[in-house]
Each structure stands twice: as structure tokens, then as C-alpha cells.
MDTraj code that builds the backbone (N, CA, C; nanometers):
import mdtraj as md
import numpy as np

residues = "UNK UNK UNK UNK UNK UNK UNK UNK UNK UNK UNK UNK UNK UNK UNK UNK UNK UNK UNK UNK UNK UNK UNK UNK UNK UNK UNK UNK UNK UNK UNK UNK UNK UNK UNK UNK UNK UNK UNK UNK UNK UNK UNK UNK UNK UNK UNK UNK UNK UNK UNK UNK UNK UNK UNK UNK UNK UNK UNK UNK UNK UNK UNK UNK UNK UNK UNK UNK UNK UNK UNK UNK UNK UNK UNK UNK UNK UNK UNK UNK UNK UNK UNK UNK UNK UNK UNK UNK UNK UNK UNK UNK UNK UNK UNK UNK UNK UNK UNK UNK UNK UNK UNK UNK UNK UNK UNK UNK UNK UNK UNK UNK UNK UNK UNK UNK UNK UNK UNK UNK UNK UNK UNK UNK UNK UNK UNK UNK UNK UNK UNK UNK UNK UNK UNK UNK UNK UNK UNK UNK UNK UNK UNK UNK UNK UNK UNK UNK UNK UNK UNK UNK UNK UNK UNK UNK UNK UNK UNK UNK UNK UNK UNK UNK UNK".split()
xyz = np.array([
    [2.3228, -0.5103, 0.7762],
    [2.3416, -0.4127, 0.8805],
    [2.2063, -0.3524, 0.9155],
    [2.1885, -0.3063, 1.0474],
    [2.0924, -0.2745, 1.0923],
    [2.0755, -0.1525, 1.1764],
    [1.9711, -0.0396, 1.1350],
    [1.9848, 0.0795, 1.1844],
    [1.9652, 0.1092, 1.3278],
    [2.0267, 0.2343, 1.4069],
    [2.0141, 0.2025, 1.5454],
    [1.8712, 0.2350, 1.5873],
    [1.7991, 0.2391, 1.5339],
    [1.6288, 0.2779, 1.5616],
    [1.6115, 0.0907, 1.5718],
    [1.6426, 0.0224, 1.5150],
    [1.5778, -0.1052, 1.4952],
    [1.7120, -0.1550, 1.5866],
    [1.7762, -0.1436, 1.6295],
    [1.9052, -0.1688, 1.7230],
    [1.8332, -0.1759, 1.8644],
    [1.7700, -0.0871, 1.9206],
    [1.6969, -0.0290, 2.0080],
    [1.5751, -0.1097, 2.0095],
    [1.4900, -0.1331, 1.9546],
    [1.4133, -0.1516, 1.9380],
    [1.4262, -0.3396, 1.9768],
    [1.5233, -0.3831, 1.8879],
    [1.5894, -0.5426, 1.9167],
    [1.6123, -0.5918, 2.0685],
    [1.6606, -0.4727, 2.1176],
    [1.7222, -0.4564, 2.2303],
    [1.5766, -0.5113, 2.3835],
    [1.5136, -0.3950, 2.3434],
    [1.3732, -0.3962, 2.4453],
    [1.3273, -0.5500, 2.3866],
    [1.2875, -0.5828, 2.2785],
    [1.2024, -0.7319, 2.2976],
    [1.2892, -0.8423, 2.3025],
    [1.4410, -0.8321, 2.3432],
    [1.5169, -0.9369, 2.4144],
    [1.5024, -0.9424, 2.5114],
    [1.4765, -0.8351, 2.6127],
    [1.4456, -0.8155, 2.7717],
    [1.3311, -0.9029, 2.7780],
    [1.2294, -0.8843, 2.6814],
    [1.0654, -0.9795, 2.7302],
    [1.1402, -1.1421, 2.7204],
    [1.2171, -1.1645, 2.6764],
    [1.2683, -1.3063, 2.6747],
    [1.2759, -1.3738, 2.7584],
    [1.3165, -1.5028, 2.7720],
    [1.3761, -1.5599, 2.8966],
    [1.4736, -1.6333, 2.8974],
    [1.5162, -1.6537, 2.9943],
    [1.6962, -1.7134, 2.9842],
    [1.7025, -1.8398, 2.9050],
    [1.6690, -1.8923, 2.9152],
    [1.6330, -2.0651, 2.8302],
    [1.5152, -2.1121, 2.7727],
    [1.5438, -2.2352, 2.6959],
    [1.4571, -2.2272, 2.6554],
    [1.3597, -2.1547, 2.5187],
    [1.4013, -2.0616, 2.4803],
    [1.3546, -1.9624, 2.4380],
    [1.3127, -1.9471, 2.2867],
    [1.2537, -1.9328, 2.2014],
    [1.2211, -1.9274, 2.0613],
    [1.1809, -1.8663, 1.9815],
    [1.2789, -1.8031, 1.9085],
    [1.2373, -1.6997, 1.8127],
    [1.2013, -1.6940, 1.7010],
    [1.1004, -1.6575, 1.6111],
    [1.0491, -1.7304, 1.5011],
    [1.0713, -1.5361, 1.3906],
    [1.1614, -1.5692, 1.3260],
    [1.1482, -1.4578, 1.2139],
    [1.0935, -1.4661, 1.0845],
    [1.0034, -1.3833, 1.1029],
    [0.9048, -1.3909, 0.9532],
    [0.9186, -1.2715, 0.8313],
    [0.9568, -1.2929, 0.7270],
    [0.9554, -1.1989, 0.6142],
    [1.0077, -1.2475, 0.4815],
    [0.9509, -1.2059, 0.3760],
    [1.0603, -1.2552, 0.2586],
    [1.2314, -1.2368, 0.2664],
    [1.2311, -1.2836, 0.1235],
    [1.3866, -1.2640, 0.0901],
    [1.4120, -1.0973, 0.0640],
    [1.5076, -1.1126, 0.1421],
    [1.5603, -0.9172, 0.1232],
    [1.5208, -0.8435, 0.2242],
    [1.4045, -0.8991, 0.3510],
    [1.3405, -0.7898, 0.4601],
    [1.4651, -0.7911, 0.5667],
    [1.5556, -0.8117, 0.5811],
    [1.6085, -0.8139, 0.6640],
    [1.6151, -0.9198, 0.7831],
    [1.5669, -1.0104, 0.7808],
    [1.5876, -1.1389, 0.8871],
    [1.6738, -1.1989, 0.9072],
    [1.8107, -1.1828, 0.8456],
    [1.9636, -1.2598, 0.8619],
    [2.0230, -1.1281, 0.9174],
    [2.0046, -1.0723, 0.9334],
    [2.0999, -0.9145, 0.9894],
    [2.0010, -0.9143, 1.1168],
    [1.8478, -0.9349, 1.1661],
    [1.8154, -0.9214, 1.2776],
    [1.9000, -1.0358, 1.3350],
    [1.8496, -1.1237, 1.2690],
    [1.9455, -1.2853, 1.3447],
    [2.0730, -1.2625, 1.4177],
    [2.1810, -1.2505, 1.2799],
    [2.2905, -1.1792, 1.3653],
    [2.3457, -1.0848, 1.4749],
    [2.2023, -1.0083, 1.4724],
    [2.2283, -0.8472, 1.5744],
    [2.2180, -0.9426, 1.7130],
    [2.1114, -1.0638, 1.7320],
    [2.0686, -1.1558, 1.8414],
    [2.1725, -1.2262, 1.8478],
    [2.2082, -1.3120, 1.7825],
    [2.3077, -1.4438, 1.8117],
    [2.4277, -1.3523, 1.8590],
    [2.5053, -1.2069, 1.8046],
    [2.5824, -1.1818, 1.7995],
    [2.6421, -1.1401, 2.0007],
    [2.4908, -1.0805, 2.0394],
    [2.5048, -0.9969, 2.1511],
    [2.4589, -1.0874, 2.2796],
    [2.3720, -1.1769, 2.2210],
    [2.2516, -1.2791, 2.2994],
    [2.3075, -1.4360, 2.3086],
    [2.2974, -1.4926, 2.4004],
    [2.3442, -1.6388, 2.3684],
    [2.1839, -1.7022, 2.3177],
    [2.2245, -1.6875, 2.1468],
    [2.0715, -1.7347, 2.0587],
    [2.1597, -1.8331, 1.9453],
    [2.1133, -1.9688, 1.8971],
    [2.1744, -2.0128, 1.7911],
    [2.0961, -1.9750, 1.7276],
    [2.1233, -1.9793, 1.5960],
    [2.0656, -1.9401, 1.4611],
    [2.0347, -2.1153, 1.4014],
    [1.9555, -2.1415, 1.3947],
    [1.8719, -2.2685, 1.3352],
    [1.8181, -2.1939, 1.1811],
    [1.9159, -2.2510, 1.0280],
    [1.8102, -2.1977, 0.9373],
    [1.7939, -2.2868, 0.8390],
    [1.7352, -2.3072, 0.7159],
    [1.7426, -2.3910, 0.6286],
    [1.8804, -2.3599, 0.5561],
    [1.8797, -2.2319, 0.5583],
    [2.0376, -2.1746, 0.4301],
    [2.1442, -2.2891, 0.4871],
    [2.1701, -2.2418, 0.6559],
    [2.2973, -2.2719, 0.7340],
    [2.2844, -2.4697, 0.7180],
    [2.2091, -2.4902, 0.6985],
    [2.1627, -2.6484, 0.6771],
    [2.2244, -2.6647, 0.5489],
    [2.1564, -2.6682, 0.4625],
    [2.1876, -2.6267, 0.3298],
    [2.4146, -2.6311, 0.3452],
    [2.4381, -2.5598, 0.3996],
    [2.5593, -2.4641, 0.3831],
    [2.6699, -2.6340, 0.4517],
    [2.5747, -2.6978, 0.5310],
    [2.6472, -2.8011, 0.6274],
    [2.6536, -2.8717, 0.5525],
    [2.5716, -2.9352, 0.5172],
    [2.5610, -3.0705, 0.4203],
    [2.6520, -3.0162, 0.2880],
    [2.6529, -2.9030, 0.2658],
    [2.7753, -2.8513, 0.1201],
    [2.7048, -2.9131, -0.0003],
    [2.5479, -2.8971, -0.0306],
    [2.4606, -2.9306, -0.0817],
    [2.3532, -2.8154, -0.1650],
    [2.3753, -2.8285, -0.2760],
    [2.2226, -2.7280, -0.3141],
    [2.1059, -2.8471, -0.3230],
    [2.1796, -2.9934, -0.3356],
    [2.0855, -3.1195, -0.3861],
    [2.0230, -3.1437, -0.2852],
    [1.9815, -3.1049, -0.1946],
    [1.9014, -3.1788, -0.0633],
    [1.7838, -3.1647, -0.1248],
    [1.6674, -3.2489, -0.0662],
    [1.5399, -3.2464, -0.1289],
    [1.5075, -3.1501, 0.0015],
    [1.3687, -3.0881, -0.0508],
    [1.3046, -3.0131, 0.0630],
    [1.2813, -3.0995, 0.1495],
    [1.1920, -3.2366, 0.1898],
    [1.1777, -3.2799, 0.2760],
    [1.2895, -3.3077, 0.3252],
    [1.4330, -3.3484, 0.2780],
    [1.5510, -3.4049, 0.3596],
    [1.5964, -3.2509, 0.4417],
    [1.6108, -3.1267, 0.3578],
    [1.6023, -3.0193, 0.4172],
    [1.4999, -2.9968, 0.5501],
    [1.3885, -3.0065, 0.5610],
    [1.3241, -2.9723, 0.6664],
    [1.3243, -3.1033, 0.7575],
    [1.3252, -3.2000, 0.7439],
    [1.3444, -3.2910, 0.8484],
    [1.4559, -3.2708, 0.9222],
    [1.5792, -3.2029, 0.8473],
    [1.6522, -3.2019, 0.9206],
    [1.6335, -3.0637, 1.0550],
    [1.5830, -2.9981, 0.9379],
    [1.5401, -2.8450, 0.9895],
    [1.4583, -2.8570, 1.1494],
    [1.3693, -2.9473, 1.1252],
    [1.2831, -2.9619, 1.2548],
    [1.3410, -3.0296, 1.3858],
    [1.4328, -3.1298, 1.3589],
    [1.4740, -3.2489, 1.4242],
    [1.6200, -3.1452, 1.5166],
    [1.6764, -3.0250, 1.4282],
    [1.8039, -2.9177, 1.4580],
    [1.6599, -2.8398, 1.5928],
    [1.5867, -2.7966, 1.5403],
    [1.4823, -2.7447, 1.6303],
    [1.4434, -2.7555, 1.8104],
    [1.3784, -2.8613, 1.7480],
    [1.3180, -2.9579, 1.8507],
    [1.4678, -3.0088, 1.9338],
    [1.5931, -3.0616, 1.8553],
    [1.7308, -3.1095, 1.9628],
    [1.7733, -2.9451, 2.0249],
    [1.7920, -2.9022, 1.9450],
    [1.8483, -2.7277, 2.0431],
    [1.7740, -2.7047, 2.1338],
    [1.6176, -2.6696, 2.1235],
    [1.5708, -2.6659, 2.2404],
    [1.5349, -2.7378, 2.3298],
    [1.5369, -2.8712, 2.3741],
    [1.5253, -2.9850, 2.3788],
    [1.6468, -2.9578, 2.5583],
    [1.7898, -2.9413, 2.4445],
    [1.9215, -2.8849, 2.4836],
    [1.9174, -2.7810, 2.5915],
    [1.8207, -2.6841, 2.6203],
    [1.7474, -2.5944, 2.6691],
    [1.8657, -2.4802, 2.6269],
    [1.9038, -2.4745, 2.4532],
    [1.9476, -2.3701, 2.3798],
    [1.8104, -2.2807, 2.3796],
    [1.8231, -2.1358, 2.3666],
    [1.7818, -2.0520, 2.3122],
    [1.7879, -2.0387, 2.1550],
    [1.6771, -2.0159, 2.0756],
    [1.7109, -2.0630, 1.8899],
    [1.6339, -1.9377, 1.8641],
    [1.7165, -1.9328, 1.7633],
    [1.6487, -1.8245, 1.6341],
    [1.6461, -1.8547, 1.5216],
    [1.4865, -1.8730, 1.4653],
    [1.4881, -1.9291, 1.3700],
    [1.4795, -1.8815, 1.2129],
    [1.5662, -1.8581, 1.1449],
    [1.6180, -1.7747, 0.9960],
    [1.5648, -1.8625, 0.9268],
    [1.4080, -1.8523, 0.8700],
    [1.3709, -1.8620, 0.7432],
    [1.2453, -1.8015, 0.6935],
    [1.1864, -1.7659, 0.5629],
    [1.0778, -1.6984, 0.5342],
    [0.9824, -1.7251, 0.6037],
    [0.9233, -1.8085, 0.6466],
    [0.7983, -1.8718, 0.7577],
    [0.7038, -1.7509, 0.6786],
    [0.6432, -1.7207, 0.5282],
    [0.5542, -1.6447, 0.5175],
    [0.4109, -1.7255, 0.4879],
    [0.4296, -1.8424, 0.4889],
    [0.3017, -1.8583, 0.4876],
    [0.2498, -1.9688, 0.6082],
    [0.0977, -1.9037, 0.6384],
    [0.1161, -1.9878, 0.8015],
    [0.0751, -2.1246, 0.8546],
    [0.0761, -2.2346, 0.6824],
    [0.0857, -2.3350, 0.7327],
    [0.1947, -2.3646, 0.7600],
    [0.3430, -2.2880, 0.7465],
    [0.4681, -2.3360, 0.7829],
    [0.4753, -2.3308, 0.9072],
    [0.4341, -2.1717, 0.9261],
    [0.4803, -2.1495, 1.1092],
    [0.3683, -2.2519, 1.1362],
    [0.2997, -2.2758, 1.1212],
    [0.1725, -2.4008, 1.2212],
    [0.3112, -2.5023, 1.2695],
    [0.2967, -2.5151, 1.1270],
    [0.4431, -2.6952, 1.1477],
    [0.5624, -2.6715, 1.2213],
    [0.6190, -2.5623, 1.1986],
    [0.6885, -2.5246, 1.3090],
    [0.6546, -2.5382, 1.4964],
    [0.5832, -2.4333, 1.4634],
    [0.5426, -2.3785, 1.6260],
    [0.4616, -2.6104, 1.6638],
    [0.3826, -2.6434, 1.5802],
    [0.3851, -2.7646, 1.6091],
    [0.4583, -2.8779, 1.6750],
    [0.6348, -2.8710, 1.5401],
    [0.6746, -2.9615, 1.5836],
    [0.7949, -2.9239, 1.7530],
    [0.7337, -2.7773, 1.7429],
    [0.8586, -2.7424, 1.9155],
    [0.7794, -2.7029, 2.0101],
    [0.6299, -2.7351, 1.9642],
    [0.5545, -2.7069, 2.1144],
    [0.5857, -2.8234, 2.1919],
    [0.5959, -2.7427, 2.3131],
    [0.6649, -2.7876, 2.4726],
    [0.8009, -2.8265, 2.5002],
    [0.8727, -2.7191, 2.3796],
    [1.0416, -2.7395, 2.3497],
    [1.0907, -2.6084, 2.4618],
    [0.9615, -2.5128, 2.4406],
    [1.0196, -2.3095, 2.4801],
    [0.9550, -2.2938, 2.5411],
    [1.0249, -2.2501, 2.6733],
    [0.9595, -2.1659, 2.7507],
    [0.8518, -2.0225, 2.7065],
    [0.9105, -1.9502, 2.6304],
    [0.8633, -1.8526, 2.5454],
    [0.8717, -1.8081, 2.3984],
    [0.7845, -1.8071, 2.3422],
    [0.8009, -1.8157, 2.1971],
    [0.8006, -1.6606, 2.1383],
    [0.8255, -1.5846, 2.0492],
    [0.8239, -1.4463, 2.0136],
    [0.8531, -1.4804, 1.8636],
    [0.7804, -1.4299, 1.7824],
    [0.7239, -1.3960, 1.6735],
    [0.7558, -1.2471, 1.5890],
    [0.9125, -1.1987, 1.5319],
    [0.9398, -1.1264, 1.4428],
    [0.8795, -1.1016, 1.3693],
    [0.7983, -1.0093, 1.3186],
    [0.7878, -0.9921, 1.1400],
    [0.8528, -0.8373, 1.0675],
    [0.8991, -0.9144, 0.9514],
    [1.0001, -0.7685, 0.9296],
    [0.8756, -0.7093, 0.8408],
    [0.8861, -0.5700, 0.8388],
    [0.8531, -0.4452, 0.8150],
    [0.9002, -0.3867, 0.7140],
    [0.9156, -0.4272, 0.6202],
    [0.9822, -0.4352, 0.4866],
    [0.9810, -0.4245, 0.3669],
    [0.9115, -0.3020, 0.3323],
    [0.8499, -0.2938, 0.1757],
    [0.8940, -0.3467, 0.0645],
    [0.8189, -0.4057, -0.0186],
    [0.8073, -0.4929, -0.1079],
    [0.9435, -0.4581, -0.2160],
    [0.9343, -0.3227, -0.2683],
    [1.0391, -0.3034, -0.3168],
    [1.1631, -0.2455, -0.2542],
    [1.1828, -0.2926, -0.1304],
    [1.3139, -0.3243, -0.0677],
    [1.3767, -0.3900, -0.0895],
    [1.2401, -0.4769, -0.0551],
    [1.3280, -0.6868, -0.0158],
    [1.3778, -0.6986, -0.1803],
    [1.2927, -0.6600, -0.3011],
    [1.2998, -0.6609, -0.4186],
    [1.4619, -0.6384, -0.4415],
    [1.5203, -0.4769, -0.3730],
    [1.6691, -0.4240, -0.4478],
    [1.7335, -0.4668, -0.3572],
    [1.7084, -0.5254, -0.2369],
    [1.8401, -0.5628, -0.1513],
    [1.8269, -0.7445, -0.2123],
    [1.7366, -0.8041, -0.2870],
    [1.7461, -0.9604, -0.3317],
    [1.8432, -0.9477, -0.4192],
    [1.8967, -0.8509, -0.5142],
    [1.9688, -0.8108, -0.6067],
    [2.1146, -0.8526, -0.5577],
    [2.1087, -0.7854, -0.4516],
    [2.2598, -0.8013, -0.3803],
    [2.3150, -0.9269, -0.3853],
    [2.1973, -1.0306, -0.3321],
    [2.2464, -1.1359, -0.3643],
    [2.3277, -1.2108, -0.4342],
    [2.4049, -1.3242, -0.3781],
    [2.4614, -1.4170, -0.4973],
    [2.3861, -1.4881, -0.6227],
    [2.2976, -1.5708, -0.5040],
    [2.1856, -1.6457, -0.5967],
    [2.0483, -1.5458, -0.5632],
    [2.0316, -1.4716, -0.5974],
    [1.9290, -1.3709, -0.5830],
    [1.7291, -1.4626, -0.6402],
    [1.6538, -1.4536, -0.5373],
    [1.5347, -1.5428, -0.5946],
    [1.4750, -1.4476, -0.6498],
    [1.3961, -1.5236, -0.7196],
    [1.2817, -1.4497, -0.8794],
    [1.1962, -1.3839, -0.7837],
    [1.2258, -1.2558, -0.8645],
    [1.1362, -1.1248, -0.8360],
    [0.9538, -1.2031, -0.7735],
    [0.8938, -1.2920, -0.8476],
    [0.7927, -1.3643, -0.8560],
    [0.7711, -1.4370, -0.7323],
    [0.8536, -1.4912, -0.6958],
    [0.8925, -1.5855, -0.5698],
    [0.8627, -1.4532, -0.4802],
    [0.9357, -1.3648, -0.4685],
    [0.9175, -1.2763, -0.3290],
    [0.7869, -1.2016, -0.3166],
    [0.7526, -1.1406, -0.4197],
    [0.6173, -1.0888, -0.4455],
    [0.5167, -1.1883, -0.4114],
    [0.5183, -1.3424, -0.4516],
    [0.4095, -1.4207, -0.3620],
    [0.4324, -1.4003, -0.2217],
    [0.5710, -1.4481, -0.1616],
    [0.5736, -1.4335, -0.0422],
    [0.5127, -1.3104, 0.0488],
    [0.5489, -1.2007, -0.0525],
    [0.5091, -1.1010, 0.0464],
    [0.3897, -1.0792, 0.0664],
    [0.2823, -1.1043, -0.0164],
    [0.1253, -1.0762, -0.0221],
    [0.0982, -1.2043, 0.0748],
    [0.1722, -1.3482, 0.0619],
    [0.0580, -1.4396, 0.1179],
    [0.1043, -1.3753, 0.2264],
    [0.2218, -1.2986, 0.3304],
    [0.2379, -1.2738, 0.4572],
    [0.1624, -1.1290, 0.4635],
    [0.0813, -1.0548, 0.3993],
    [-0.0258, -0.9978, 0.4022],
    [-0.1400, -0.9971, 0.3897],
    [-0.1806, -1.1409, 0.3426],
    [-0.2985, -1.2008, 0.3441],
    [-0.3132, -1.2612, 0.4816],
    [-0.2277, -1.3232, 0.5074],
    [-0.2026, -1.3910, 0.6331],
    [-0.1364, -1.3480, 0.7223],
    [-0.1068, -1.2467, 0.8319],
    [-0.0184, -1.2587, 0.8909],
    [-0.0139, -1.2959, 1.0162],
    [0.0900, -1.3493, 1.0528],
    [0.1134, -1.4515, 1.2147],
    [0.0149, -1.3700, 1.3630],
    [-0.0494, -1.4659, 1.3949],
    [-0.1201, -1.4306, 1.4988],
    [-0.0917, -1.5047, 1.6253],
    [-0.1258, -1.4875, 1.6804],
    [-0.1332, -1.5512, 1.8621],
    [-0.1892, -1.6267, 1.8608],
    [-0.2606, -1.6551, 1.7997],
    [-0.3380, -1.8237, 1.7932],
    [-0.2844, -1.9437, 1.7367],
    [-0.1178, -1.8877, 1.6564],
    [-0.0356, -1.9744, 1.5956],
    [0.0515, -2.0581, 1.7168],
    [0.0461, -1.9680, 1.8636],
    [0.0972, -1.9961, 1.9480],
    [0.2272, -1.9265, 2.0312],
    [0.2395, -1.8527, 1.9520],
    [0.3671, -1.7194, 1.9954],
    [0.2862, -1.6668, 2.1359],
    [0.3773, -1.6334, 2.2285],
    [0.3312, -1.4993, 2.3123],
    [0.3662, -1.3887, 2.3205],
    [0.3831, -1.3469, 2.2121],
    [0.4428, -1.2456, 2.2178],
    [0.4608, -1.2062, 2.0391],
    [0.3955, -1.0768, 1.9334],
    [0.4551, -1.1130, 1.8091],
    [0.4647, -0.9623, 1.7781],
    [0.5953, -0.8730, 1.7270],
    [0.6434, -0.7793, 1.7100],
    [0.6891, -0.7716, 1.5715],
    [0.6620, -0.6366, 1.5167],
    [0.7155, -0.5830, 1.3735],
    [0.8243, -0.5024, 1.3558],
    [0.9085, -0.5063, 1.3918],
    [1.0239, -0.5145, 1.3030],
    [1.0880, -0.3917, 1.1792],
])
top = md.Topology()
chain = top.add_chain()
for i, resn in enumerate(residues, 1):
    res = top.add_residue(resn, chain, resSeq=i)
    for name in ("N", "CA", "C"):
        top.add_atom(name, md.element.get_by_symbol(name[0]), res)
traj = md.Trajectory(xyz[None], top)
């Protein structure tokens, strides 16, 4: 769930969008909130949700290898927008040789690309990972969150547009 300050806020950088075409790239660890922005979009917005989980969830698989996972991941990508779907894309993207490979394999898929990053203190993402079913190692998110503070997504990755969340 998502507060109406960040409700509002969702609201105005859907307007910069455009009708088709369109690509949304959400960046943050596990626990910042990027499956509840997703939803607030897909729910109100005609946006599919493209993620590794929902992949994962299709195939009825924890056994997929990562590469069989992301091939599929890219190929769901590149066909939605392709489709001239609007996508939102639900996964950590914290470090930025991913978004490269991303924003790579769907350049000249989107009309406009926009670039999420959640805003999400470390020991947030930490007590809301808890909630979880399969909750990831404290260790796992703490890398994530520093390399997406060592690094974080710029305009030269290819977004036009990149907002915090």
C-alpha cells in the first residue's frame, strides 16, 4: 500500500507519459516499495507489469536458471512493447549493468522511457523484507542498496525522464 503523498506524486509523472509505447523501469531493493508502485500504475493506467517474480510465478518454477529467467524476461519486454503495450518493469535493476541490458535490449521498443527509483531507507526495505514469505538475506539487500548508491541511474542509461519515489 501506498501513501497519498506518493499517490499524488504517481499521479503527475503518469501525465509526462505517453499513450503507447511507453516504459517504465523501477529501481530499488527488496522491501522499497516497487510492487505496490507497480500496482498503483497497472491498477489505474493501462501498464502491464513485466517482472522476473510474475515469470518465475508462470512457469510454477523456483528451478529456472537465471539465464532461462531473463531470456525470457527480455524476449516478454521487447514482445509487449513491440505490441505497442505500455510495460512496467518490477525488478531490483540496482545495479547499472542490468538497467544497461535492459534499456539495451528495448531500445527502439518506447516511445518514452521513465526511470523510478524508490526512496527507501535501508532499514525499511530491511523490516518490510521480513513480511515476506521467502524473505532475502539481510546481506543480499544491503549490497543492493549501496551498489544503487554507488551507482545510481542516470540519463545517459537512456531514460528521459528519472524520478525518486
Amino acid at each position: 500500500m501506498i501513501d497519498y503523498e506518493t499517490e499524488i506524486k504517481l499521479d503527475a509523472v503518469m501525465q509526462l507519459c505517453k499513450p503507447t509505447h511507453d516504459f517504465i523501469m523501477l529501481v530499488g531493493p527488496p522491501g522499497s516499495g516497487k510492487t505496490s508502485i507497480c500496482e498503483y500504475i497497472t491498477d489505474r493506467y493501462d501498464y502491464t507489469r513485466v517482472s522476473p517474480e510474475l515469470i518465475r510465478k508462470e512457469f510454477n518454477t523456483e528451478n529456472l536458471s537465471n539465464k532461462e529467467l531473463f531470456s525470457t524476461v527480455y524476449n516478454r519486454l521487447a514482445s509487449e512493447l513491440n505490441n505497442g503495450n505500455n510495460i512496467v518493469y518490477d525488478a531490483t535493476n540496482c545495479q547499472a549493468q542490468f538497467r544497461n541490458k535492459i534499456m539495451s535490449i528495448t531500445e527502439g521498443c518506447y516511445s518514452h522511457a521513465t526511470c523510478l527509483v524508490m526512496n527507501t531507507s535501508l532499514v525499511d526495505c530491511l523490516n518490510r523484507n521480513q513480511s515476506y514469505g521467502l524473505p532475502v538475506k539481510e546481506k543480499v539487500i544491503e549490497e543492493m542498496y549501496l551498489n544503487l548508491k554507488k551507482r545510481p541511474p542516470s540519463i545517459s542509461e537512456g531514460y528521459d525522464v528519472i524520478i525518486t519515489i
